[in-house]
N, C-alpha and C positions, 0 to 999 in steps of 0.2 A: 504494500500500500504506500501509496504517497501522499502524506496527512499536510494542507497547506495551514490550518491553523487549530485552536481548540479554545473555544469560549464557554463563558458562565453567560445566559443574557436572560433578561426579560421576555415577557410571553409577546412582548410592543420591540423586538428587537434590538433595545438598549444593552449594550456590551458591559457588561460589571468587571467581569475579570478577561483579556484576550491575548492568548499567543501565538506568536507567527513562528512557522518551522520551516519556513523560505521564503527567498528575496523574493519581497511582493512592497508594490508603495502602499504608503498606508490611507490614502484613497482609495486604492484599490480593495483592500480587506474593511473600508468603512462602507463599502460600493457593497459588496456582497453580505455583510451583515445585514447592511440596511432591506434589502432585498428578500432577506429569509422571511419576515413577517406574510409577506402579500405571496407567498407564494402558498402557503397552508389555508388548505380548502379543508370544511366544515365535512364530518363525516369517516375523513381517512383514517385506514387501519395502519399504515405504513409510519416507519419511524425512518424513513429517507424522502427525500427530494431532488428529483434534479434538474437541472438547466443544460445549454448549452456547451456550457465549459465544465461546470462544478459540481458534483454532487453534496447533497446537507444529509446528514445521520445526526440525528438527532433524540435525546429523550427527556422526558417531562421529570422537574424536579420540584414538585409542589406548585409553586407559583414560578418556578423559574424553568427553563430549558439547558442541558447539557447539549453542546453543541459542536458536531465535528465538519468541516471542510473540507473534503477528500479531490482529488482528479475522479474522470470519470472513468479511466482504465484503473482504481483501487481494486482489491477483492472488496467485494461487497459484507463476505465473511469476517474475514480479519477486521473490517471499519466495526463490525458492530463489536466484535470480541473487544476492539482496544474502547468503544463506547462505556462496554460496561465495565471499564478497569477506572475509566475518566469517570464515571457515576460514582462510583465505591469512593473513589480518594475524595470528592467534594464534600460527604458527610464526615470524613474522617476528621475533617479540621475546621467543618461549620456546623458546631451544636444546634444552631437552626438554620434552616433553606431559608432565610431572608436576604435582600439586596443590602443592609445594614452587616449582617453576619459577614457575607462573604466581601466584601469591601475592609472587613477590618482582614479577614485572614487572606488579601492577595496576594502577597508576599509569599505567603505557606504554599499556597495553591499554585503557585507559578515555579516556586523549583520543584514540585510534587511532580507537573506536567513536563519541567526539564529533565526528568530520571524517566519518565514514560517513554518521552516520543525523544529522538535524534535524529535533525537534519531531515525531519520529516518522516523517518523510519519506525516502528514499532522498536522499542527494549525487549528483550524476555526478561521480564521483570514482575513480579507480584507486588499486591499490598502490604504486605511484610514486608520487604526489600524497600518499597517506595521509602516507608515509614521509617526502616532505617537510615535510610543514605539519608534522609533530610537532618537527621535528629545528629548523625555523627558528630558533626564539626563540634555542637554545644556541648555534647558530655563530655570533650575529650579538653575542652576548657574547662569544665569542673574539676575536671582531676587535674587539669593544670592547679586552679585555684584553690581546691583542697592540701595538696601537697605545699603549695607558695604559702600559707595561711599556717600548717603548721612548724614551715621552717622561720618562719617567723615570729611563732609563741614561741619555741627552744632559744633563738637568739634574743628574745626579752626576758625571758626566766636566765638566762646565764648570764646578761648583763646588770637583771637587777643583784644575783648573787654576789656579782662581783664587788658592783657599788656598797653594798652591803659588809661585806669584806674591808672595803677602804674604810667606811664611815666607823666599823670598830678598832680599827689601827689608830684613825685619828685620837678618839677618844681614848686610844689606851696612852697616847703618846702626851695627849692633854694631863692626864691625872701625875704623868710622870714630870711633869713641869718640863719637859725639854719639847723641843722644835719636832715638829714630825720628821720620820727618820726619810720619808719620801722626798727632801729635798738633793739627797745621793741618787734621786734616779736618772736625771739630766748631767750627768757631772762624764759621763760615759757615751761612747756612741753606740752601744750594742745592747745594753740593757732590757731597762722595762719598757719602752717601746713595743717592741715584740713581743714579749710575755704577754703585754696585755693583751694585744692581737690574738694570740695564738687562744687565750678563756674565754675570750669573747667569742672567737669564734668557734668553740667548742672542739677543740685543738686538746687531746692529753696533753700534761707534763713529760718532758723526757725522761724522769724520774720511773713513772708508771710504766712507759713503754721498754724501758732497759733499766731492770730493776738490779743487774749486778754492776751495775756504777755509782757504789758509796758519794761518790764527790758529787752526785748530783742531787742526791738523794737528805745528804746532813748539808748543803748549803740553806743559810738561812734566810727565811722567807725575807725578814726589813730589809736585807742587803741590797733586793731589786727594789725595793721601795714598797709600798705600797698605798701611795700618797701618790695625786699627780705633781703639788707641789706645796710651797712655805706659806701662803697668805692664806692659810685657812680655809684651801679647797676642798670642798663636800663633792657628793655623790653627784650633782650636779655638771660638774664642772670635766668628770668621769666619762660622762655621756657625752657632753661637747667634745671633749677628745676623741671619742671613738667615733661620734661623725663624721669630725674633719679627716680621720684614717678611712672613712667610708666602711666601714663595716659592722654598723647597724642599720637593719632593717628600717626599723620603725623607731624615732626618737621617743622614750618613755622616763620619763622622770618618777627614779624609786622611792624617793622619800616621801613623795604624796600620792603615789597609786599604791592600792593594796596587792599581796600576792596575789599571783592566779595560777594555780594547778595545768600542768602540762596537758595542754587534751581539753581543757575546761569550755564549756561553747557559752559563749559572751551573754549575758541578760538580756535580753530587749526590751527596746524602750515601754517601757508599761503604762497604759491608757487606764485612767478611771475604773475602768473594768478588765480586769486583770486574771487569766485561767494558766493554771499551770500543772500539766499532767508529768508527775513521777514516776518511775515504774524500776521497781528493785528486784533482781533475780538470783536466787541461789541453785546453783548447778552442780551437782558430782556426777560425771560419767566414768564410766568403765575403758578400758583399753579397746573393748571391743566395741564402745558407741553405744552399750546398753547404759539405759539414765538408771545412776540409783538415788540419786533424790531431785527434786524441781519443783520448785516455790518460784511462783510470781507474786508478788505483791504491789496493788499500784495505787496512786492515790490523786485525786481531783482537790485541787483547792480554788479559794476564791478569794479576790481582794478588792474591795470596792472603795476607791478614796476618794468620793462625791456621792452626798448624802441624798441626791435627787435619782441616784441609781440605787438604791438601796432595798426596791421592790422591784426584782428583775424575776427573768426566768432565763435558765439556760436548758439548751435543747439539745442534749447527747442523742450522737447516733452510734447503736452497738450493731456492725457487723460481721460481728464473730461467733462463728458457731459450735465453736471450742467449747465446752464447761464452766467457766467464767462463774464465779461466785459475787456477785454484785451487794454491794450493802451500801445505805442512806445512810446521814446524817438524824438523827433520832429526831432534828425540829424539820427536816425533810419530809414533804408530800409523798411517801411511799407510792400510794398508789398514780400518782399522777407521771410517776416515772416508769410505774413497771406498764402502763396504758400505752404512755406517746413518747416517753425517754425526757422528759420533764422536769428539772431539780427548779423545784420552790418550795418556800416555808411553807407550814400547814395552816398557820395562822396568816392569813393575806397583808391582813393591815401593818404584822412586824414586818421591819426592815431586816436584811444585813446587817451584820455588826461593820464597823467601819477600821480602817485603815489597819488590818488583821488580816494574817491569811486565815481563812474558816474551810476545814476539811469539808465536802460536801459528799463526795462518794468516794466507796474503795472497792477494789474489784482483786480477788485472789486465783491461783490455779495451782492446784497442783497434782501432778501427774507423771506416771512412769515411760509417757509415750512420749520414744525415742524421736518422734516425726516432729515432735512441738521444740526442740529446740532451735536458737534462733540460729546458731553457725555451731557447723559440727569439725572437731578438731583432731585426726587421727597422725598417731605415731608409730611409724613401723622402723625399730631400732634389730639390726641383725648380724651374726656378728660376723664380725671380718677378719683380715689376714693380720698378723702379730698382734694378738688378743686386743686387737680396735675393735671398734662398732661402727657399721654406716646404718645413718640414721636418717630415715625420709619424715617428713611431717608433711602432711596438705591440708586444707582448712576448706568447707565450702559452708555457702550461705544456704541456709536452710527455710527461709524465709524471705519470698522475693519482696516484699514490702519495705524490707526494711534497709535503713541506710547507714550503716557503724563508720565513726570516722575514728581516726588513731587507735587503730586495731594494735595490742601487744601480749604477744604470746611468751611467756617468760617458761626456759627450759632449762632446766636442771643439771650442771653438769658432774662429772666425778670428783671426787676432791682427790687433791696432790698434784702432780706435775702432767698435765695430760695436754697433748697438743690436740686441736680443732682446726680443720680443715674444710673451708664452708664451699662447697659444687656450685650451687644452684640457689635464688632463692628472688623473692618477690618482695619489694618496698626494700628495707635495710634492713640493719643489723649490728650489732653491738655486744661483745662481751666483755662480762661485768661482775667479774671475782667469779664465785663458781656459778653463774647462769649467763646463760645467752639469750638474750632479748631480740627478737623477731619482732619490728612493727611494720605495720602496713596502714597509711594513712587514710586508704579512704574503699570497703566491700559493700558492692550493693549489686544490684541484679545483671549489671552489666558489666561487674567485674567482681564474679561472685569466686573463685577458687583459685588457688596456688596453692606452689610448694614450696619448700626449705630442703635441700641436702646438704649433709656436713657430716664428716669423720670425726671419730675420737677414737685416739689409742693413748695408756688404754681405758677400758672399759668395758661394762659388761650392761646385758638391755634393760636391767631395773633401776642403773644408773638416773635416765631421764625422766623421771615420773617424779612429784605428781606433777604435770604443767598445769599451767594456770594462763588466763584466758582474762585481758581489760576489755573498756571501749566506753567511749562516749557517742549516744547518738539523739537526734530530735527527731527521731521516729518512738513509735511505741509498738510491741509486739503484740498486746492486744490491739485489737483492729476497734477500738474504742475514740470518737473525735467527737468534738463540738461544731454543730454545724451553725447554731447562731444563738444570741440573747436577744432578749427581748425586756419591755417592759410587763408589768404585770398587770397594769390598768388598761389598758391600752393593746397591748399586743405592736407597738413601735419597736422598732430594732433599736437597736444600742450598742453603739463601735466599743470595741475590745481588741486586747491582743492575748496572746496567750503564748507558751512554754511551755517546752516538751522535753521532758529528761527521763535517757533509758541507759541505765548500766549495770553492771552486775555488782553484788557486794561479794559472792563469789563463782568461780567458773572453775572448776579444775576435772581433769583427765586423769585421776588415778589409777 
């Protein structure tokens, strides 16, 4: 087939979305759009039209027409097979068949039809495939901007350690009445420069790295300094330095931001009405993937800081068909949530308690089925040649809903002198006295499994056990959401935002 263009239009011939798949003017494709109206006679069974030059395949999409422009030596077959591929993809990305709808999603709709057709040619392409090639490009900047997000929490937690570090030198050097000892760090060309560099940027000591070099190991710490200089420079002035060296991310002043936890996903801004779903898991699995214990525990709270919302309703939607133990708040309308999923007071006229978080629901599971967990973690350690072990681990997501960012799997290693030898592995990797720490920044349905392989001699296979399993995510594994608040007189919606935290208190593999 030779396809010259393919439109979204009006039933009045009005073009909404149109593309051309050969050099044609664009008078000319306004010429024969305009022209499709006046040629549809009242009665017909036929979803084609032709004229002289062109034939129309065309079919009905509510109020609108999906619309193809073929030669008239096309197959007639293939025009309508590739019809009904151009019908399927315009619901796909317009929740409604209206001229409003599809004018917002042109853009979608026009590289959707760029993966269809070529140069006028049919793809062998499905609606699967379509749907992927369009969506690639964005997910693969998520995991750019997952992974840039948390190289950048590691380089603010180790610069504010550092400052930290400086700021109790100072004050030790204060109480001793003398000059802080970091006025010897510029007195050198090779010094604390570099030192500093190398903690900032998460750089070992060469101490660590070559630990049978006594001289580097009893060198003492004031010698490089640990002061940037004599007027009294604070933590402050720490991070100026290390700017102007360009090797911080993100400028963060330690003395007045509080800590933040490796992994930690930031608060958002919280509006008057305020919902925050927690969700805590306890897991023991077996070496063979059998669960011997598994507790979810999750919990809904509420915070409302404007007393004019304080007779709200929230609207839970539970679609989860799992066992789900659900439990109110005892001043909670039971029945009005186990009806329509509903959380209001029983008494209408009380408000809210104000600027409090107030529990309103909790919702429990627990079960020995192996399918409900949310990533499953297997280690196959076997042993090898000079009483080593090669040891494989894979990890896969067991739950495509969900989204875990800063995945770390912490592995046990032998104690004494055992060298480790790492093959093969996904995200990074870090060892850390006797455990090896596997993270991976960012498992969700599109990058749900990997491995880790690494030798150890020696060892033997119960060396590695029990692993243990982090993660922070703003997903929840019940399929538990809030779909809107409302007033309770009235039935008016009422802007909120809300938070979502889901991690384990504990995860292990014994």
């Amino acid at each position: 087939m030779v396809l010259i263009a393919a439109t979204v239009c009006t039933k009045s011939g009005k073009a909404l979305v149109s593309r051309q798949f050969v050099e044609m003017t664009k008078a000319r494709i306004e010429g024969l759009l305009a022209a499709f109206p006046k040629l549809m006679t009242g009665g017909r069974q036929h979803t084609f039209v032709e004229t002289e030059s062109v034939r129309y395949v065309y079919q009905p999409l509510d109020k609108l027409y999906m619309l193809l422009i073929t030669t008239k030596a096309s197959n007639i077959l293939e025009d309508l097979e590739t019809l009904r591929l151009f019908s399927r993809v315009v619901p796909e990305y317009c929740t409604q068949l209206t001229e409003t709808e599809v004018l917002n999603q042109a853009f979608n709709l026009l590289f959707a039809f760029d993966e269809i057709v070529a140069l006028g040619y049919r793809e062998s392409v499905n609606l699967a495939q379509v749907r992927s090639f369009v969506e690639m490009d964005s997910h693969e900047e998520k995991i750019y901007q997952a992974v840039r997000q948390t190289q950048e929490r590691e380089a603010a937690n180790r610069m504010r350690e550092r400052a930290k570090e400086l700021q109790r030198e100072r004050l030790e050097a204060a109480k001793r009445g003398g000059a802080p000892r970091s006025t010897m760090a510029f007195g050198s060309s090779g010094g604390f420069g570099n030192q500093s560099m190398s903690s900032a940027a998460g750089v070992e000591p060469i101490a660590e790295k070559i630990p049978t070099t006594p001289a580097r190991d009893t060198r003492p710490a004031t010698r490089s300094a640990m002061k940037l200089g004599s007027r009294g420079t604070d933590a402050e002035s720490f991070v100026s330095k290390l700017r102007s060296e360009g090797d911080v991310a993100a400028a963060v002043a330690p003395t007045t931001q509080p800590d933040v936890k490796p992994g930690a996903i930031p608060a958002p801004d919280q509006k008057d009405v305020h919902l925050r779903f927690e969700e805590r898991l306890n897991l023991v699995a077996g070496r063979d993937g059998d669960i011997q214990n598994f507790e979810l525990s999750g919990l809904l709270t509420l915070r409302i800081s404007n007393e004019q919302f304080g007779r709200i309703h929230v609207h839970v939607d539970n679609k989860d068909t799992r066992p789900l133990q659900l439990q109110t708040h005892p001043n909670v309308d039971k029945e009005a949530f186990r009806s329509s999923g509903v959380i209001g007071l029983k008494q209408a006229q009380r408000p809210f308690p104000l600027h409090s978080d107030v529990g309103v629901l909790k919702w429990r599971l627990a079960t020995a089925d192996d399918k409900l967990a949310p990533i499953s973690v297997n280690c196959w350690p076997s042993e090898g040649a000079n009483g080593g072990c090669d040891v494989n681990i894979e990890y896969e997501l067991e739950q495509d809903h969900l989204t875990l960012q800063d995945v770390t799997i912490n592995i046990p290693l032998p104690t004494g002198n055992s060298s480790v030898v790492v093959h093969q592995w996904e995200g990074s990797y870090a060892q850390k006295g006797r455990n090896l720490i596997w993270s991976i920044p960012l498992i969700d349905r599109q990058h749900k499994s990997g491995s880790l392989e690494f030798t150890v001699t020696p060892a033997i296979p119960n060396d590695f056990f029990p692993l243990t399993v982090s993660w922070s995510s703003d997903t929840t594994l019940a399929l538990l959401s809030a779909t809107h608040v409302s007033q309770a007189a009235d039935g008016s919606p009422v802007d909120y935002s809300q938070e979502i935290s889901f991690h384990p208190d504990k995860y292990e593999i014994v």
